[in-house]
Residue, then its C-alpha position, 0 to 999 in steps of 0.5 A: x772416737x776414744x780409741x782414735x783420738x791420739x792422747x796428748x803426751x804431757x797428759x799421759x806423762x802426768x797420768x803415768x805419776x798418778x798410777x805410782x801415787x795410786x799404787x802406794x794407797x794414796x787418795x785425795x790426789x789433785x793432777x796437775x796438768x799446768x800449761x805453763x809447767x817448764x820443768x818437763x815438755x809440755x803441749x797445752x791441753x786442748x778442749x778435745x783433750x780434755x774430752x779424753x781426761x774427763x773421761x778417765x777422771x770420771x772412772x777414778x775415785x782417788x782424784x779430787x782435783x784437777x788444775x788444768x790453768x793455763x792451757x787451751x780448753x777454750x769453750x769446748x773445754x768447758x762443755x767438757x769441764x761441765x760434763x764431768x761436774x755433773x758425772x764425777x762425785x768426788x771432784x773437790x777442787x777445779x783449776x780453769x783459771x787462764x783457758x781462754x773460756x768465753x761468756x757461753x763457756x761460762x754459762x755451761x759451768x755454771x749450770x753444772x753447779x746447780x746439781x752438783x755437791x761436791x766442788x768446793x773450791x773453782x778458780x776461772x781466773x782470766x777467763x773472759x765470761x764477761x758480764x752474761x757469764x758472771x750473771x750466770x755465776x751468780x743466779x748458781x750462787x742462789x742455788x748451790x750449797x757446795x761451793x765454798x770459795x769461787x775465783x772469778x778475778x780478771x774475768x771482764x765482770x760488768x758492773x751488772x753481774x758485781x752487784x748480782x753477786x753482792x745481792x744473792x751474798x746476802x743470802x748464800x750461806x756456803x761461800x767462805x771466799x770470793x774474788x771479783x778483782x778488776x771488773x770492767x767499772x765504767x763511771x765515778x760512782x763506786x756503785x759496786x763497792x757501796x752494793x758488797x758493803x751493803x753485802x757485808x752488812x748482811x752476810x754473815x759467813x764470807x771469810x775471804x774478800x778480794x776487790x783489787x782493782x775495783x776503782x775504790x776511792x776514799x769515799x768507798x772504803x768508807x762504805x766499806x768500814x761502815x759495813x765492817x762495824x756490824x760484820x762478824x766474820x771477814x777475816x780476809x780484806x783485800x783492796x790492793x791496786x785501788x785509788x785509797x789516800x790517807x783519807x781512807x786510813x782514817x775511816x780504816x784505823x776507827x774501824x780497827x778499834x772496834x773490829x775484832x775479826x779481821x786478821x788479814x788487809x792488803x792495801x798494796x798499790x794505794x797511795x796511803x804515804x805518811x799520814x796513813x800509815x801513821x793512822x794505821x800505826x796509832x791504831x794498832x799500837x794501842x786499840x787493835x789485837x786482832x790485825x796479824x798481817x798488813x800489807x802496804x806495798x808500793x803506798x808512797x809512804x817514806x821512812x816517818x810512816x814506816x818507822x811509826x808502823x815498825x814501832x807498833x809491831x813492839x807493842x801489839x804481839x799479835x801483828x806479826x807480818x808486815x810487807x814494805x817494799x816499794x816505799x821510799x826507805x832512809x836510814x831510819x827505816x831501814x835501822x828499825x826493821x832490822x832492829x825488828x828482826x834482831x829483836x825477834x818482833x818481826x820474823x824473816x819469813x813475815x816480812x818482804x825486806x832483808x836488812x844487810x850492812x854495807x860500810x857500817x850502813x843499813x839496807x834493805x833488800x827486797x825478799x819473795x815473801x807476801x801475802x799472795x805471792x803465788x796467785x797467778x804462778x807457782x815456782x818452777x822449783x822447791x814447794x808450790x805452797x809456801x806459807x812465807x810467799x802466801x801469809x795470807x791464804x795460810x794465816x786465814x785458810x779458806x779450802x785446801x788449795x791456793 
């Protein structure tokens, strides 16, 4: 079947480069095979595609990762994809995420992780494994000591499989980084977000913790402070695109006073306006010193909230990045992260505006730095992992890879 199965030609393009990098002495190669890659003619690789790549990949020890996001494995990918997890022994990263793998697709990884001891990072972004695939992810989790960070964002979890993972994280030692954004959440109970607060009350090694869109109200990231007080080691929070008013920041800023682990928050796409940022401000100003970066974007907040947050970045010289846009700018808040910048509190690259002058007026203008820019794509040009774009993955590493 090998010899008659004609090779995908953007698959024997990639490996050609690969055989160059090998011939210099290099190891530790990761082959990008990205479907969605404008640069060079690309036709998407299939799940019999991916039969013939894991069958080179399982003869080369130089190659310990693979990206194959965005192309078309579907289930028999996965078959495919859990074949080799259990053959190749040197495989340390596996990029899945966008392959339109199914509930059955993701009960075979799964199972492929139970024996395996090498990969340590899985990113299945955007594939549908839906409830009974995550319930499979997680009874892995019970199981595996290898895996250090999992990606399971946009991949239809139910409220079922999310407390399943919240559970066994009570126990799992090895999981430094884990994203469970946009579950499928019905009710207004934020059963999910009480079950990981609970989580982090007990677990004591997650670094990295991903709950966007995961329908947080005020009511839930106070559950989720409560279990910060006695948490030691997140480092990383994100609960970006959820429902937190200014209400939450209270709970938030009281936390930050007595927190000493955490560097990282991404609030983005909340509703925290004035008065939240006001509290975050108090609290950075004059209690928190750990807290490197905050991301507030599109929060409704005007030029009283946002100046009060560019003042405390004068008194607290561990806050270092900032990320505004999306908010309603005045002068004021445009003049004082331009004083930032000239002053150097605030560098260009930790930031997402740019001030410029127009007729003696200050602007701001939006520049592509974030904490996570790069998540679901990489520029067609210039470097894929650039620290600006992606402050958060770089000011709290968790694996090699994005």
């Amino acid at each position: 079947m090998e010899k008659s199965q004609k090779i995908n030609p953007f698959i024997l393009h990639i490996l050609q480069g690969v055989d160059e990098e090998i011939e210099k002495g290099l190891e530790g190669i990761t082959l990008n095979i990205a479907g969605n890659n404008h640069l060079i003619p690309v036709e998407r690789v299939t799940g019999e595609d991916f039969w013939i790549l894991s069958k080179i990949l399982a003869r080369n020890p130089y190659i310990n990762g693979l990206d194959v996001r965005y192309n078309l494995l579907s289930d028999v990918g996965a078959y495919y994809a859990a074949k080799l997890l259990q053959k190749q022994y040197n495989l340390i990263y596996l990029n899945l995420m966008f392959n339109d793998i199914g509930p059955e697709g993701g009960e075979l990884i799964a199972k492929a992780l139970h024996k395996n001891k090498t990969l340590k990072f899985l990113r299945m972004t955007g594939n549908k494994i839906e409830n009974k695939g995550g319930m499979f992810f997680a009874a892995m989790l019970q199981i595996n000591s290898a895996l250090q960070k999992l990606d399971l964002g946009d991949c239809d979890l139910g409220m079922q499989s999310v407390i399943a993972f919240a559970t066994v994280l009570t126990q799992n030692q090895t999981i430094k980084g884990i994203n469970l954004n946009r579950p499928i959440l019905y009710g207004e109970q934020e059963e999910s977000t009480v079950h990981l607060g609970h989580m982090l009350k007990e677990n004591h090694w997650l670094v990295e913790l991903h709950m966007c869109k995961h329908d947080i109200r005020n009511c839930g990231i106070k559950q989720l402070c409560d279990a910060l007080y006695l948490n030691e080691s997140l480092r990383y929070l994100d609960v970006s695109c959820n429902k937190i008013t200014q209400d939450g920041m209270v709970f938030l800023a009281d936390v930050l006073k007595r927190n000493t682990t955490l560097e990282v928050i991404d609030l983005s796409f909340n509703r925290i306006e004035n008065a939240g940022a006001k509290y975050l401000s108090e609290t950075l100003a004059s209690h928190n010193r750990s807290l490197k970066a905050l991301s507030v974007v599109s929060n409704n907040i005007k030029g009283e909230g946002l100046v009060a947050l560019s003042q405390s970045m004068k008194t607290n010289p561990t806050f270092s990045n900032i990320y505004i846009w999306g908010n309603k700018f005045d002068e004021a808040t445009c003049v004082a992260y331009s004083d930032l910048i000239q002053i150097g509190c605030l560098k260009p690259d930790n930031t997402d505006v740019e001030p410029f002058v127009v007729d003696g007026r200050v602007y701001l203008a939006e520049v592509s730095n974030g904490l996570k820019k790069h998540y679901y794509w990489t520029p067609t040009y210039g470097e894929a992992c650039i620290h600006s774009a992606n402050a958060g993955f770089s000011l709290v590493p968790v694996g090699r890879h994005l």
